[in-house]
PDB file of the backbone (N, CA, C, O) and the ligand in Angstrom, with CONECT records:
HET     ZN  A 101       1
ATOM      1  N   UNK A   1      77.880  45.576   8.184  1.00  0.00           N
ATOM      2  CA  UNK A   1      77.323  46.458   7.167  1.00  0.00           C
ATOM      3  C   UNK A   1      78.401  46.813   6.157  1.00  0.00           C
ATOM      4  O   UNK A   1      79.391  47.437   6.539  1.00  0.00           O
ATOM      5  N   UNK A   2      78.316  46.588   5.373  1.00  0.00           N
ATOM      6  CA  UNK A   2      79.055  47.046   3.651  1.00  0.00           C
ATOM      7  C   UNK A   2      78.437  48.108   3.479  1.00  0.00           C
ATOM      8  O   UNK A   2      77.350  48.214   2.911  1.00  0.00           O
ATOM      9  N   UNK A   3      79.730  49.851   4.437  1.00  0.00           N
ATOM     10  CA  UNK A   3      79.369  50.878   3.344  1.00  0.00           C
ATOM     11  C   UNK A   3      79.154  51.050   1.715  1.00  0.00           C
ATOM     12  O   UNK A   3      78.107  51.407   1.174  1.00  0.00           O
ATOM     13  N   UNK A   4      80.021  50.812   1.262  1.00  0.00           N
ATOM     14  CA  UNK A   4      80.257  51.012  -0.116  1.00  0.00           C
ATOM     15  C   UNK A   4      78.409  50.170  -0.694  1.00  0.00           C
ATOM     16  O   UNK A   4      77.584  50.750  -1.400  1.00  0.00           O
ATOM     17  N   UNK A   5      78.291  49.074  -0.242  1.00  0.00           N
ATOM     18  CA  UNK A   5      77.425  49.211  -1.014  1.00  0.00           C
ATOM     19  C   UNK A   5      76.036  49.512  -0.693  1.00  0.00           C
ATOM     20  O   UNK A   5      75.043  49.559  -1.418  1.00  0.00           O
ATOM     21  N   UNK A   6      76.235  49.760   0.917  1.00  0.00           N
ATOM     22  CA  UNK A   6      75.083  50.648   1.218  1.00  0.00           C
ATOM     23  C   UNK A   6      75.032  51.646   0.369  1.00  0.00           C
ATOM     24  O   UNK A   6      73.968  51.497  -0.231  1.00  0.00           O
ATOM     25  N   UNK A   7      75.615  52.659  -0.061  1.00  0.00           N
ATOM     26  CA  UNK A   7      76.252  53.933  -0.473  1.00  0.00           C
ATOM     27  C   UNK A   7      75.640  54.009  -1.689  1.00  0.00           C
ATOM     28  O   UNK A   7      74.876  54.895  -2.073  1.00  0.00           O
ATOM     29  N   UNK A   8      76.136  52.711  -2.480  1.00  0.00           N
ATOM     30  CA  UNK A   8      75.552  53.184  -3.952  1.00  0.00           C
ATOM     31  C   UNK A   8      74.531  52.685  -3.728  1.00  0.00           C
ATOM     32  O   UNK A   8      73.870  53.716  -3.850  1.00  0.00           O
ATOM     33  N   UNK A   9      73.700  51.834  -3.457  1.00  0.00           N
ATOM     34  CA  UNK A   9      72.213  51.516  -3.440  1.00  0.00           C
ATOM     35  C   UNK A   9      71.508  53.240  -2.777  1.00  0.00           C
ATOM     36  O   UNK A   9      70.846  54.052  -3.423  1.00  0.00           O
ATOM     37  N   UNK A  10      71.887  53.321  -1.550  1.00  0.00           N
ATOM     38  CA  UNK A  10      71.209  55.277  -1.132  1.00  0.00           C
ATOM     39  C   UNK A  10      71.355  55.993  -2.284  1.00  0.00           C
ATOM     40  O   UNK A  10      70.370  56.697  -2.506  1.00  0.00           O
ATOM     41  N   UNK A  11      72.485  56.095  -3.344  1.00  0.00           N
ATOM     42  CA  UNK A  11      72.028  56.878  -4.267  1.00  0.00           C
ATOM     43  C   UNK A  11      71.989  56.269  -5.632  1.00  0.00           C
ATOM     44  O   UNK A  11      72.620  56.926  -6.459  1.00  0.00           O
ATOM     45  N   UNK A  12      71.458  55.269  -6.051  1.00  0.00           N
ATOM     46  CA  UNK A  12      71.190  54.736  -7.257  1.00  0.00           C
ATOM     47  C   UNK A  12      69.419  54.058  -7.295  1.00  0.00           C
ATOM     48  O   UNK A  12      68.627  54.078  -8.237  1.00  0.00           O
ATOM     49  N   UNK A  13      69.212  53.418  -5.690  1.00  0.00           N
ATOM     50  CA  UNK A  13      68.254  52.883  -5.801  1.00  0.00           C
ATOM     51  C   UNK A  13      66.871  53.614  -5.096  1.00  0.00           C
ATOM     52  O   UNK A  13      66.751  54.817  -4.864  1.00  0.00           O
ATOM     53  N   UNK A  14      66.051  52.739  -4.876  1.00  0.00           N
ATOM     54  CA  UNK A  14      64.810  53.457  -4.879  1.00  0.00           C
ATOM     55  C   UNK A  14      64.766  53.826  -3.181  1.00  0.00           C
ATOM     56  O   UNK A  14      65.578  53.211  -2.490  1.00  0.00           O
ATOM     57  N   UNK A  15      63.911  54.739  -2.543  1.00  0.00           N
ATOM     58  CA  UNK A  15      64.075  55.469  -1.480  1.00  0.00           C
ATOM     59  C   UNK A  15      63.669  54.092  -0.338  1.00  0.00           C
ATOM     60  O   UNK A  15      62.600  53.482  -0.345  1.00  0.00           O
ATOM     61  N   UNK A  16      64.584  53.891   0.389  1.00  0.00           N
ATOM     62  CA  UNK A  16      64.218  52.695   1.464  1.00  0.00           C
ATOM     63  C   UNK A  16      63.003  52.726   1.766  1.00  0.00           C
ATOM     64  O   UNK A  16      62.373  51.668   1.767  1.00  0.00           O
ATOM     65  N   UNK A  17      62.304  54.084   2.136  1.00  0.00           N
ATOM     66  CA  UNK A  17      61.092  53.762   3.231  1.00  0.00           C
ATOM     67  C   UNK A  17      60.107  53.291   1.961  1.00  0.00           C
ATOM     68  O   UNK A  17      59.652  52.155   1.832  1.00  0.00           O
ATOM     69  N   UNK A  18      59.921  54.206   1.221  1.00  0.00           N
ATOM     70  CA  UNK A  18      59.260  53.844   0.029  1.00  0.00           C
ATOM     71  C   UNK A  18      59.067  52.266  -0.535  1.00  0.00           C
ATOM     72  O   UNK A  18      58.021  51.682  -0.819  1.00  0.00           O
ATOM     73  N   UNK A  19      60.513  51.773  -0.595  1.00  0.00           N
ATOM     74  CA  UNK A  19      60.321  50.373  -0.883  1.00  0.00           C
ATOM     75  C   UNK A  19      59.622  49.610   0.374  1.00  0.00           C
ATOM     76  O   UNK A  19      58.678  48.823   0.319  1.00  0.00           O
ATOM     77  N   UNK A  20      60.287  50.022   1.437  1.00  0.00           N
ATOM     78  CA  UNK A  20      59.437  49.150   2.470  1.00  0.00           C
ATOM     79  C   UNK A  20      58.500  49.060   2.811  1.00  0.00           C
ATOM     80  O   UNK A  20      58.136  48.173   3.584  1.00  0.00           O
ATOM     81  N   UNK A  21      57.579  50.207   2.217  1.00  0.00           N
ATOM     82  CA  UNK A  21      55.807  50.640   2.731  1.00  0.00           C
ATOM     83  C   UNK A  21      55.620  49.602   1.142  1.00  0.00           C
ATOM     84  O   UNK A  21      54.692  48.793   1.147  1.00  0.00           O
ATOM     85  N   UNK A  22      56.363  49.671   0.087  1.00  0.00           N
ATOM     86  CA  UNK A  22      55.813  48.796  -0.662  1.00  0.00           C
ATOM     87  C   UNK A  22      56.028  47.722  -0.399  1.00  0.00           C
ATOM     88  O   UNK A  22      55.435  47.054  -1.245  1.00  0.00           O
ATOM     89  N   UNK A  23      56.498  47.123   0.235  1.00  0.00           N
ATOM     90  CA  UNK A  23      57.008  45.427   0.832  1.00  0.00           C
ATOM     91  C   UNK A  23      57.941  44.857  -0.303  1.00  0.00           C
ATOM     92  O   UNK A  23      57.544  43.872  -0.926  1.00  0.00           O
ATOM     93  N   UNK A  24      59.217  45.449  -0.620  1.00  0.00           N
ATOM     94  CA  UNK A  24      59.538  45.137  -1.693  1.00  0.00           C
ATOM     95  C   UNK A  24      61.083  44.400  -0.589  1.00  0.00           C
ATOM     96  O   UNK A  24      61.789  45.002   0.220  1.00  0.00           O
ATOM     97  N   UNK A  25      61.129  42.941  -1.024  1.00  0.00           N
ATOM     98  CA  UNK A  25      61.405  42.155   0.067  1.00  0.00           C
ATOM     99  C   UNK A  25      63.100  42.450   0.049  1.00  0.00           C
ATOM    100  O   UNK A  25      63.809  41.849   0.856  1.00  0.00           O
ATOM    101  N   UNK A  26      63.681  43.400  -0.911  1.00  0.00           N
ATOM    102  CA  UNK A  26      65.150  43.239  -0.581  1.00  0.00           C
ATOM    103  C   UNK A  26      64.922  44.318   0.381  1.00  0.00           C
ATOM    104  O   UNK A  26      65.930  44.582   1.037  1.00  0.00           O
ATOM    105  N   UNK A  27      63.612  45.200   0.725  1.00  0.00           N
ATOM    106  CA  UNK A  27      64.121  45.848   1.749  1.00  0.00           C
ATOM    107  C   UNK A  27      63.280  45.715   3.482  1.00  0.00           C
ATOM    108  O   UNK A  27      62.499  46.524   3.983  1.00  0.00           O
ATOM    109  N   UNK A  28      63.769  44.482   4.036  1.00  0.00           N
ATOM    110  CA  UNK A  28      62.974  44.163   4.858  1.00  0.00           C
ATOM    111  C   UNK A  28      63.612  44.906   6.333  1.00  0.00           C
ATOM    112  O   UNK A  28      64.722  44.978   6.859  1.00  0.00           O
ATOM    113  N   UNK A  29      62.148  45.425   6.665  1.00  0.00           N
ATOM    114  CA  UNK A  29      62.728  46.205   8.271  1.00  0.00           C
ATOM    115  C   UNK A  29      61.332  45.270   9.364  1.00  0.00           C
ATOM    116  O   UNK A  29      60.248  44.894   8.918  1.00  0.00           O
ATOM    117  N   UNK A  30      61.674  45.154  10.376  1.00  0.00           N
ATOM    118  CA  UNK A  30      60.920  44.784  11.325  1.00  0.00           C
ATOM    119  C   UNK A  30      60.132  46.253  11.737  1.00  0.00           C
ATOM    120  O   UNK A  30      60.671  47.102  12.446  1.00  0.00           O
ATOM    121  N   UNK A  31      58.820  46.386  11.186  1.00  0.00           N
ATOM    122  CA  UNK A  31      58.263  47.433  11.564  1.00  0.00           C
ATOM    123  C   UNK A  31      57.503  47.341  13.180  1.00  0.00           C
ATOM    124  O   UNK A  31      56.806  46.390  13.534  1.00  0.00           O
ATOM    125  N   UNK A  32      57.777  48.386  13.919  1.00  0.00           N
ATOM    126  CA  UNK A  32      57.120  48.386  15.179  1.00  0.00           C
ATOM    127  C   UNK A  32      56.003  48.760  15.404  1.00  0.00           C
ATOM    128  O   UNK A  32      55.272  48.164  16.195  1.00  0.00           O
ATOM    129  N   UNK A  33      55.484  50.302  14.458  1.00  0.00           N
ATOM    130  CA  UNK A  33      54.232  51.063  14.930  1.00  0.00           C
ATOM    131  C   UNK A  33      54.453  51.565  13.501  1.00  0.00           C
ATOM    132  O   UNK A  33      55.491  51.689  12.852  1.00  0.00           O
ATOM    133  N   UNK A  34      53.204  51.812  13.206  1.00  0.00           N
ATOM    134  CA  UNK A  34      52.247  52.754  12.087  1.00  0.00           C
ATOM    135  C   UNK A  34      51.051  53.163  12.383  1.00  0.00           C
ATOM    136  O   UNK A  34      50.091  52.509  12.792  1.00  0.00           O
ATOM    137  N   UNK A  35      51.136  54.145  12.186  1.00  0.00           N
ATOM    138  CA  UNK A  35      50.061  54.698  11.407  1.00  0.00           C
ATOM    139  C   UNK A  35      49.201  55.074  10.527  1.00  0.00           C
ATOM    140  O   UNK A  35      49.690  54.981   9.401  1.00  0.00           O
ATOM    141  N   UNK A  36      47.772  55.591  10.524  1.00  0.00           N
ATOM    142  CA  UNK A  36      47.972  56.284   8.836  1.00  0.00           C
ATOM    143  C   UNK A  36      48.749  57.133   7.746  1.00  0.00           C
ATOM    144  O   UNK A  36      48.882  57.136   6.522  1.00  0.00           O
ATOM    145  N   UNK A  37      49.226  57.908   8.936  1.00  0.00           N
ATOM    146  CA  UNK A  37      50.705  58.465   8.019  1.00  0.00           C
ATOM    147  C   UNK A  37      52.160  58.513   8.503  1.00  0.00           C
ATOM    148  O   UNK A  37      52.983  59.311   8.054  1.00  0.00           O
ATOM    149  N   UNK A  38      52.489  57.349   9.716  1.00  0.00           N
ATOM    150  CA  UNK A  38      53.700  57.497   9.891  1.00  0.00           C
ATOM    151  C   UNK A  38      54.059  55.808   9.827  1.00  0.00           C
ATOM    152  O   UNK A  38      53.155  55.082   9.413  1.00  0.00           O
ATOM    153  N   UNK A  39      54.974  55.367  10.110  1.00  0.00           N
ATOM    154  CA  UNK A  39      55.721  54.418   9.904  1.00  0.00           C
ATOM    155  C   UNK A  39      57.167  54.525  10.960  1.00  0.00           C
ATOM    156  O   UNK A  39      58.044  55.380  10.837  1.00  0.00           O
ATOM    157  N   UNK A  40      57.140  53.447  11.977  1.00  0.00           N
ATOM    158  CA  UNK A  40      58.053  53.067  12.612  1.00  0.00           C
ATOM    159  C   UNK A  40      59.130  51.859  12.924  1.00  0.00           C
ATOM    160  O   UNK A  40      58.955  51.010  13.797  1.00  0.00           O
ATOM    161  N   UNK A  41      60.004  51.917  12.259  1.00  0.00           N
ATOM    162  CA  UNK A  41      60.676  50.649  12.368  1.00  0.00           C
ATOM    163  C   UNK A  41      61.875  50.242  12.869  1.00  0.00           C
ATOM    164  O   UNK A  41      62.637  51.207  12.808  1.00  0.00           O
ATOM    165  N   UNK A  42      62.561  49.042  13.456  1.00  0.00           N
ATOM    166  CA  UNK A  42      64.101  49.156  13.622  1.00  0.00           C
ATOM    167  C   UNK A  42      64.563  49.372  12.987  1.00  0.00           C
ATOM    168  O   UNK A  42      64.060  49.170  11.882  1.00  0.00           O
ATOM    169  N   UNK A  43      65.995  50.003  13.038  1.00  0.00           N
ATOM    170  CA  UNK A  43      67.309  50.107  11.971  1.00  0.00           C
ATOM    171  C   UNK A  43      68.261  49.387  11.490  1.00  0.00           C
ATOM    172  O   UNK A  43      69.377  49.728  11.881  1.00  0.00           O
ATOM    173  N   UNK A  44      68.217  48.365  10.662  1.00  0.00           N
ATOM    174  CA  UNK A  44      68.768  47.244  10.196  1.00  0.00           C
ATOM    175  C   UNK A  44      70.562  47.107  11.101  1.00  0.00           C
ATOM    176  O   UNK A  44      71.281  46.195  11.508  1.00  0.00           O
ATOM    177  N   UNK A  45      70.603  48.490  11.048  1.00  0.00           N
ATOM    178  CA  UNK A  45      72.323  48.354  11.390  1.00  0.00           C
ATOM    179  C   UNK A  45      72.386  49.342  12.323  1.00  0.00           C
ATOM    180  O   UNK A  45      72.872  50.424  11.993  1.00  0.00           O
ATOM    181  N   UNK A  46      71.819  49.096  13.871  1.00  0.00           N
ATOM    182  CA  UNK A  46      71.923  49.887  14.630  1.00  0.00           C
ATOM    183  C   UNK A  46      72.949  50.046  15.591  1.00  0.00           C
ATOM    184  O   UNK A  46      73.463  49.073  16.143  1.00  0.00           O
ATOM    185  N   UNK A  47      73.355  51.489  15.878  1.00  0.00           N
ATOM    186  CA  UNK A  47      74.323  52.070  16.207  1.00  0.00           C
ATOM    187  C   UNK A  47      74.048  52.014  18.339  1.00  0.00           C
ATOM    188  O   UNK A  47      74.900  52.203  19.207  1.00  0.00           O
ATOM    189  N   UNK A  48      72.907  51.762  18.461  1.00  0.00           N
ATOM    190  CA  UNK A  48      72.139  51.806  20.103  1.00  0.00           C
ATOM    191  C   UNK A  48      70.995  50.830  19.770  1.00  0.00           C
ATOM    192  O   UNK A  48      70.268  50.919  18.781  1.00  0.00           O
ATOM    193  N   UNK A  49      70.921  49.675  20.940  1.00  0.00           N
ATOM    194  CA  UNK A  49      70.098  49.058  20.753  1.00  0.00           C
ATOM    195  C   UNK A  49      68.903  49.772  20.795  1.00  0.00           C
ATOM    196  O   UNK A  49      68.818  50.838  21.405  1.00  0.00           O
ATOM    197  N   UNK A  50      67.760  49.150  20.053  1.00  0.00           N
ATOM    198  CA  UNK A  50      66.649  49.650  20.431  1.00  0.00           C
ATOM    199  C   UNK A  50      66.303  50.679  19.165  1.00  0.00           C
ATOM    200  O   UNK A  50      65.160  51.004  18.844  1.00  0.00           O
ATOM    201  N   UNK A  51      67.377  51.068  18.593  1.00  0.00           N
ATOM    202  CA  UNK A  51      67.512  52.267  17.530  1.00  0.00           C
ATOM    203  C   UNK A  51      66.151  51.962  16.498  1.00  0.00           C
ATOM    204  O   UNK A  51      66.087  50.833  16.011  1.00  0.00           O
ATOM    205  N   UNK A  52      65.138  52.893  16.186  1.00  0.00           N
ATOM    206  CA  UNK A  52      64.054  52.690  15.784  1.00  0.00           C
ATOM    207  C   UNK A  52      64.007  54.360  15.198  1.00  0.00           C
ATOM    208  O   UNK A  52      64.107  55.467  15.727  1.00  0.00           O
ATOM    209  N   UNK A  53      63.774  53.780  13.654  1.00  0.00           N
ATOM    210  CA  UNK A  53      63.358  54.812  12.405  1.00  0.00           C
ATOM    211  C   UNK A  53      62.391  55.062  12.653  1.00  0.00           C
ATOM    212  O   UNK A  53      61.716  54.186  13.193  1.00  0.00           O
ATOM    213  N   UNK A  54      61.759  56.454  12.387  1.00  0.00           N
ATOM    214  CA  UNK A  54      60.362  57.044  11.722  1.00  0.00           C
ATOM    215  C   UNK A  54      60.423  57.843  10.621  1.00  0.00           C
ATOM    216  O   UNK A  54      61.245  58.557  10.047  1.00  0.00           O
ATOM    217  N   UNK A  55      59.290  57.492  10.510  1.00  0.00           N
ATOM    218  CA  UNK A  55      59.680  58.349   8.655  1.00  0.00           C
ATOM    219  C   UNK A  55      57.795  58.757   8.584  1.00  0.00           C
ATOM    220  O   UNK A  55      56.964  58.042   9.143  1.00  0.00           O
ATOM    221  N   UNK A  56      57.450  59.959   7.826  1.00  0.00           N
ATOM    222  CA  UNK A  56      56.237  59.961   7.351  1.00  0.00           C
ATOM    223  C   UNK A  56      56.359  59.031   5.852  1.00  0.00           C
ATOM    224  O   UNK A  56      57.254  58.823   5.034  1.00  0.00           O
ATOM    225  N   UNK A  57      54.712  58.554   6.038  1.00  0.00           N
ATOM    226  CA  UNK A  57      54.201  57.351   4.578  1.00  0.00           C
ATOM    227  C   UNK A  57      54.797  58.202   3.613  1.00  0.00           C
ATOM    228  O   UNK A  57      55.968  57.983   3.304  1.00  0.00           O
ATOM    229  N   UNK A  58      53.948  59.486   2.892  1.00  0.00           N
ATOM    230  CA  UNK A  58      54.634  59.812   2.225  1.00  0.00           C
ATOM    231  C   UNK A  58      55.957  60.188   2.023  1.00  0.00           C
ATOM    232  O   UNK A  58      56.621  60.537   3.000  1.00  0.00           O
ATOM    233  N   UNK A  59      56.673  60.166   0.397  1.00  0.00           N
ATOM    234  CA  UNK A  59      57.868  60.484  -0.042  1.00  0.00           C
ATOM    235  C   UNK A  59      58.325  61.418   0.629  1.00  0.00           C
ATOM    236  O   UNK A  59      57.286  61.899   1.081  1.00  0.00           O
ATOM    237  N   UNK A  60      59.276  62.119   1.083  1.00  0.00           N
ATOM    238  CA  UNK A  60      59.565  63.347   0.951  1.00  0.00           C
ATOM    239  C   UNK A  60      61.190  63.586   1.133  1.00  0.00           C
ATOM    240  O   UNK A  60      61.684  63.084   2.143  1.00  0.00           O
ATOM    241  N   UNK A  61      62.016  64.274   0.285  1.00  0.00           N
ATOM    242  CA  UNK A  61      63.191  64.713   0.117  1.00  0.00           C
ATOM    243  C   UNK A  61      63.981  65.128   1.561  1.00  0.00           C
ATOM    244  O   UNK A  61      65.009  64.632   2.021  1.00  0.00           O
ATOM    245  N   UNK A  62      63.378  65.902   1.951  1.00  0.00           N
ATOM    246  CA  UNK A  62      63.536  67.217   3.151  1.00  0.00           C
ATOM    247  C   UNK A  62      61.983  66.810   4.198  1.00  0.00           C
ATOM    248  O   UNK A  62      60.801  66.909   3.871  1.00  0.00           O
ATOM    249  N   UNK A  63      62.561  66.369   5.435  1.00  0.00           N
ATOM    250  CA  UNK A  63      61.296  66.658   5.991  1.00  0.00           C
ATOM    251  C   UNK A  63      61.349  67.680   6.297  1.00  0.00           C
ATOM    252  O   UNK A  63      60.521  68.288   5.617  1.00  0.00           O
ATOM    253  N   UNK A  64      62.055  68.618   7.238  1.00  0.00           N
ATOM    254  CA  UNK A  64      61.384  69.634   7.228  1.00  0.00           C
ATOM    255  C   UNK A  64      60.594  70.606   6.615  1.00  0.00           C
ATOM    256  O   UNK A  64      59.505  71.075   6.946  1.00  0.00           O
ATOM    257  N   UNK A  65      61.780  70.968   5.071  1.00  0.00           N
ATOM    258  CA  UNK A  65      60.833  71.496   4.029  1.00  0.00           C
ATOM    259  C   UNK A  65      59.821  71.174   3.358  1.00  0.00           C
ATOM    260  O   UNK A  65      59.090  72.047   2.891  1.00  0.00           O
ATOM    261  N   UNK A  66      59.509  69.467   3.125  1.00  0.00           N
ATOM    262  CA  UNK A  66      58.327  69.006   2.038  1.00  0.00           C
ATOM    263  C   UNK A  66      57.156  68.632   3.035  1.00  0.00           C
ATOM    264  O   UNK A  66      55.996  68.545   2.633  1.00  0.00           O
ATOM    265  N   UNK A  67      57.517  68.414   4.365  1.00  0.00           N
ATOM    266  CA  UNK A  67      56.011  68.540   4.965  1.00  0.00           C
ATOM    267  C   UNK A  67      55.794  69.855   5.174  1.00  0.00           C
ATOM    268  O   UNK A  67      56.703  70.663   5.365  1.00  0.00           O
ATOM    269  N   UNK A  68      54.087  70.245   5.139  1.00  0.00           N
ATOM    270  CA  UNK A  68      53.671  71.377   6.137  1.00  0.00           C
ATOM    271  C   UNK A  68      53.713  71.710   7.286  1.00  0.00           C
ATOM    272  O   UNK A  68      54.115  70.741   7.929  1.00  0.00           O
ATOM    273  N   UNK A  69      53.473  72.769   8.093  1.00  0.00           N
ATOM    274  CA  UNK A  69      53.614  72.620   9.401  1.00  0.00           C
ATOM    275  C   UNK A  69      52.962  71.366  10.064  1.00  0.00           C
ATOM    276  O   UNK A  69      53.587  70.457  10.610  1.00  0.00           O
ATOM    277  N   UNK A  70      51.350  71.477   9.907  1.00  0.00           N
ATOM    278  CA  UNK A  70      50.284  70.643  10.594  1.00  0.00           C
ATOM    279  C   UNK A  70      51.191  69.276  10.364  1.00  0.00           C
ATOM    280  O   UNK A  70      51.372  68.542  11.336  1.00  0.00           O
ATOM    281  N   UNK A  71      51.685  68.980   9.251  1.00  0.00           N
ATOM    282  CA  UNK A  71      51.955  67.399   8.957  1.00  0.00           C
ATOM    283  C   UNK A  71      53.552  67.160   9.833  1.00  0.00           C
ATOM    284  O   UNK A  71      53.720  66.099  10.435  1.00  0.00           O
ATOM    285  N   UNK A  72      54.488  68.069   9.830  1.00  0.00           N
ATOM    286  CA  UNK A  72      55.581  67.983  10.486  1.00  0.00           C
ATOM    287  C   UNK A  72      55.185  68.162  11.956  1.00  0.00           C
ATOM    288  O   UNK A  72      56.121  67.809  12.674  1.00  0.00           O
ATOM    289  N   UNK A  73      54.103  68.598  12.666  1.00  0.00           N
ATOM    290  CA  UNK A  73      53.784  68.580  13.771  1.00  0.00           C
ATOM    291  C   UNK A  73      53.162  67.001  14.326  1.00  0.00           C
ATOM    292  O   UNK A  73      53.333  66.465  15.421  1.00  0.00           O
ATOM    293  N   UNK A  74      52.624  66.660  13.488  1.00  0.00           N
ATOM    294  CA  UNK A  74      52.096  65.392  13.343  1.00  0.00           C
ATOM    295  C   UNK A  74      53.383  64.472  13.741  1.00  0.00           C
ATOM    296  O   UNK A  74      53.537  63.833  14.781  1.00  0.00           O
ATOM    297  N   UNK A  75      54.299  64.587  12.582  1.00  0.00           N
ATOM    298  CA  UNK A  75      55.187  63.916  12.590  1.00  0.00           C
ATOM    299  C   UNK A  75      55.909  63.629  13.940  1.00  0.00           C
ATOM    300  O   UNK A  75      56.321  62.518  14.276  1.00  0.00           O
ATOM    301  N   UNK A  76      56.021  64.929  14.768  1.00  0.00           N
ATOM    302  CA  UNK A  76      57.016  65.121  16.196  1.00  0.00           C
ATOM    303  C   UNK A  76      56.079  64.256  17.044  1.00  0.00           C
ATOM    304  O   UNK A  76      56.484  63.331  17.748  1.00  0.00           O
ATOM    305  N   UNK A  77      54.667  64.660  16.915  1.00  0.00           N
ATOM    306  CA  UNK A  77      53.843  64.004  18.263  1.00  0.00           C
ATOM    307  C   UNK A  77      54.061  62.266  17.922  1.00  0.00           C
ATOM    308  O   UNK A  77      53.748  61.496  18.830  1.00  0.00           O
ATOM    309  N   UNK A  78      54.557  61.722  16.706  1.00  0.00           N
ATOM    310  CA  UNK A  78      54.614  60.480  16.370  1.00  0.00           C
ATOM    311  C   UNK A  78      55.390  60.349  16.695  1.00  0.00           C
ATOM    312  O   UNK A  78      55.008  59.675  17.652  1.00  0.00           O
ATOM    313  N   UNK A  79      56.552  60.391  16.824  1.00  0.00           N
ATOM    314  CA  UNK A  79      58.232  60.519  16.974  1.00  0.00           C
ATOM    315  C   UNK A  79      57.787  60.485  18.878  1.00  0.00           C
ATOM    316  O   UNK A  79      58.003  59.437  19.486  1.00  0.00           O
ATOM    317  N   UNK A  80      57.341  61.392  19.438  1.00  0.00           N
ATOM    318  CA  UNK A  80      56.895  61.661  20.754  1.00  0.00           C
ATOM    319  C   UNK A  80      56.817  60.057  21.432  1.00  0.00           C
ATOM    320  O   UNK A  80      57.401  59.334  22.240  1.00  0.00           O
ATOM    321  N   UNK A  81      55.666  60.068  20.495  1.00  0.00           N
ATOM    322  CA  UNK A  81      54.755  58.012  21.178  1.00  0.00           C
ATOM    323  C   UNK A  81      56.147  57.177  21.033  1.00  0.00           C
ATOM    324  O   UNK A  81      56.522  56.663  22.086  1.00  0.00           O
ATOM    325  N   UNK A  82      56.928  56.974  19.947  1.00  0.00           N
ATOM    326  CA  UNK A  82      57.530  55.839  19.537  1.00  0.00           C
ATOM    327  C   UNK A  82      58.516  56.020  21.103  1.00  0.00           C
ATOM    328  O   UNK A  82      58.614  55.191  22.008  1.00  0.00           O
ATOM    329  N   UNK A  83      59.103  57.286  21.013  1.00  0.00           N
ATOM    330  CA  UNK A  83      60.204  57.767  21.859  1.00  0.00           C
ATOM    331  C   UNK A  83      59.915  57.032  22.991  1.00  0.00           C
ATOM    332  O   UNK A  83      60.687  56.143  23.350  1.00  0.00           O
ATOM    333  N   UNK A  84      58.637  57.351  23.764  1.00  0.00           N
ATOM    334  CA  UNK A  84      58.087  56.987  25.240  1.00  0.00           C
ATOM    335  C   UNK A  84      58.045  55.441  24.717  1.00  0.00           C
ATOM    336  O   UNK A  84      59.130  54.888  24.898  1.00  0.00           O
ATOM    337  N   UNK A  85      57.331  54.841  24.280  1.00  0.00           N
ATOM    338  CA  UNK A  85      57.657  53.254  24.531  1.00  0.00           C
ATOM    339  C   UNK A  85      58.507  52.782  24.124  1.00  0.00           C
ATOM    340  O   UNK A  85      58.308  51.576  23.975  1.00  0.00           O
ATOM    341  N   UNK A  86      60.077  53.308  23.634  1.00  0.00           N
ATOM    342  CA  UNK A  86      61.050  52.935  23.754  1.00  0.00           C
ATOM    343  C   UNK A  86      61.873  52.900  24.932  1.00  0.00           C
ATOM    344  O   UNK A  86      62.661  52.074  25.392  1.00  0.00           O
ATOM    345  N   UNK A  87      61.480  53.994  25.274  1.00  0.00           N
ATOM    346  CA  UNK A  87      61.981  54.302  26.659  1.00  0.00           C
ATOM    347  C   UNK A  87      61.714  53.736  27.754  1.00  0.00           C
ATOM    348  O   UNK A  87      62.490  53.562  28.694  1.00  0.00           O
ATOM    349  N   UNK A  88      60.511  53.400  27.670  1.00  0.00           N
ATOM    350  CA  UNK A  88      59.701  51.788  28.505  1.00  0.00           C
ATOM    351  C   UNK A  88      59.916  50.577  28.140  1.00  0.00           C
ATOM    352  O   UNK A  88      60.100  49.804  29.080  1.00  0.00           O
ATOM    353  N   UNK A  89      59.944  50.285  27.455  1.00  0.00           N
ATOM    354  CA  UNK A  89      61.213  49.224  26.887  1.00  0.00           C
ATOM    355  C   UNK A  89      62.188  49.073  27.015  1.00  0.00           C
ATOM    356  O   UNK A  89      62.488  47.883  27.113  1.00  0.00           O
ATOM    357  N   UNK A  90      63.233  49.986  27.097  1.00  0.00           N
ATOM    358  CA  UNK A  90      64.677  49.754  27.657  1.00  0.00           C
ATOM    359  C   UNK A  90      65.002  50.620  28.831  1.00  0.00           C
ATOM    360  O   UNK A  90      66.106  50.541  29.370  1.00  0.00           O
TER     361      UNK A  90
HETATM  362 ZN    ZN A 101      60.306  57.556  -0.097  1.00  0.00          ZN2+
END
């Protein structure tokens, strides 16, 4: 992995998950699980095998702050599922 140009692409270019829900092919992740509003994928440059992103579909800056409760609750019980069949998996 090339910090540096990880670095300036995180703050010059467009938001990873964003590009990747758009299939925009410089940013390709092997997605595992989705939903209607979540999105689960490996981490291109993982630190623990197995290492697997979630992100809600929509944008958001801050999850904690830019989701609502109901939707950040959402979010954990998603985070919950991915967790357990990772964990069954390795
Ligand atoms: Zn985004």
């Amino acid at each position: 992995m090339d910090l540096e140009t990880y670095a300036e692409r995180a703050q010059s270019g467009p938001c990873f998950v964003c590009a990747l829900l758009a299939g925009n092919p410089d940013y390709p992740h092997e997605v595992v699980f989705e939903d209607a509003e979540h999105i689960a994928f490996l981490d291109r440059w993982p630190t623990l095998p197995g290492k697997v992103l979630v992100a809600p579909k929509v944008h958001v800056e801050h999850v904690v702050r830019d989701l609502d409760e109901a939707a950040y609750i959402r979010l954990l019980l998603f985070v919950r599922q991915i967790t357990l069949a990772v964990e069954a998996v390795f």
